[in-house]
C-alpha positions as CSV (number, residue, x, y, z in Angstrom):
1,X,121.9,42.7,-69.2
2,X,123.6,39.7,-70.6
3,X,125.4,39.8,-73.8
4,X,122.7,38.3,-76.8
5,X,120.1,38.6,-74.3
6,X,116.9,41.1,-75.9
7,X,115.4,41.1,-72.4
8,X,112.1,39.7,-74.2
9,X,112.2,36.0,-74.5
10,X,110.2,34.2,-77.6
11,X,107.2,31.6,-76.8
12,X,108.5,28.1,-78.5
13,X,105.3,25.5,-78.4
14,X,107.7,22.9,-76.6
15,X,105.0,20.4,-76.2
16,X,102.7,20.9,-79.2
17,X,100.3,18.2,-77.4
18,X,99.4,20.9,-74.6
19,X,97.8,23.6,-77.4
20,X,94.1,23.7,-78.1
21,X,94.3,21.7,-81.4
22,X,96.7,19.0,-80.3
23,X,94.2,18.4,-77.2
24,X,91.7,17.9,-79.9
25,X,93.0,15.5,-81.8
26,X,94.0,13.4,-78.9
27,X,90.4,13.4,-78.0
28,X,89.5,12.2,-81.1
29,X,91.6,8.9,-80.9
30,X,90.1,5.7,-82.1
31,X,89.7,3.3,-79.0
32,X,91.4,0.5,-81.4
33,X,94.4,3.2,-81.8
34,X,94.9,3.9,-78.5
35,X,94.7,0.3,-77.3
36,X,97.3,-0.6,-80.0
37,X,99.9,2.0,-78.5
38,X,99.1,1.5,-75.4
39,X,100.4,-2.5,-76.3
40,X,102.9,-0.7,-78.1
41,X,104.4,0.7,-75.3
42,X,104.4,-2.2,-72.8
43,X,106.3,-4.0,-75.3
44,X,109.4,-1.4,-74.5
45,X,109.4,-1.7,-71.0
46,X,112.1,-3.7,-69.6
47,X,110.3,-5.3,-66.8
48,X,112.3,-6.2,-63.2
49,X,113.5,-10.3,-63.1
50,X,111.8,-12.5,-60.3
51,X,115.0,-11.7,-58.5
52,X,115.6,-7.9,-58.4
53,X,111.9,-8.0,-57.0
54,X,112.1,-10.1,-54.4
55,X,115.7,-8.3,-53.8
56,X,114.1,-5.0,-53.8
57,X,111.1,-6.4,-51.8
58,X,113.5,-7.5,-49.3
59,X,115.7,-4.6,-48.7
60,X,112.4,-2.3,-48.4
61,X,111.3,-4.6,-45.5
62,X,114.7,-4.5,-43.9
63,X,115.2,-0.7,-44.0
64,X,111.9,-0.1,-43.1
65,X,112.5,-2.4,-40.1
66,X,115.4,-0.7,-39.1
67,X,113.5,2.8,-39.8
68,X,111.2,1.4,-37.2
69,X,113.8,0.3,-34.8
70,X,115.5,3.7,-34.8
71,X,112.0,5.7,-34.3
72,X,111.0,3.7,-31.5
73,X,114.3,4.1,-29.7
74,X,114.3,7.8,-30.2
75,X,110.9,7.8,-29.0
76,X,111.7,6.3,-25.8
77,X,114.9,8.4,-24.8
78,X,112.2,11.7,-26.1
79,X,109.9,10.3,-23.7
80,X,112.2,9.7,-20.6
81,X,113.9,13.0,-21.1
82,X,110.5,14.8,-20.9
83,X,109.2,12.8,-17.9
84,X,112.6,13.5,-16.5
85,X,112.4,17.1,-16.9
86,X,108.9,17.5,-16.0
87,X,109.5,15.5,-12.9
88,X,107.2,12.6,-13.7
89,X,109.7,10.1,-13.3
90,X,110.1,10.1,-10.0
């Protein structure tokens, strides 16, 4: 056993919002409330520039391209070297 270890560890309510009550009381939220912090919080987000987007948008296409690319020419050596072994390629 580890040195300051009892071997029985103590239940800590980490999240206090996943008990009974705190369920409660989130179910009990005003609309209006919950439509304020929900405004609230989109306020904080830091949103991507025209230019990361299209940069991002771009670099997806191009990898997803060469993803593509790469499969297809697997898939045709894969498929010669089976109709080479099973003697369909004659």
């Amino acid at each position: 056993m580890k040195p300051g270890f009892s071997g029985r560890l103590k239940k800590t309510n980490i999240c206090p919002e996943k008990d009974l009550l705190g369920l409660i009381r989130m179910a009990k939220m005003s609309p209006a409330l919950f439509v304020r912090q929900v405004r609230q919080e989109i306020s904080r987000i830091t949103w991507a520039t025209r230019r990361e987007t299209v940069t991002a948008t771009i670099t997806v296409l191009v990898m997803t391209f060469i993803a593509a690319a790469f499969l297809l020419f697997v898939d045709w050596i894969i498929s010669g070297l089976v109709q080479f072994v099973l003697g369909l390629g004659s």
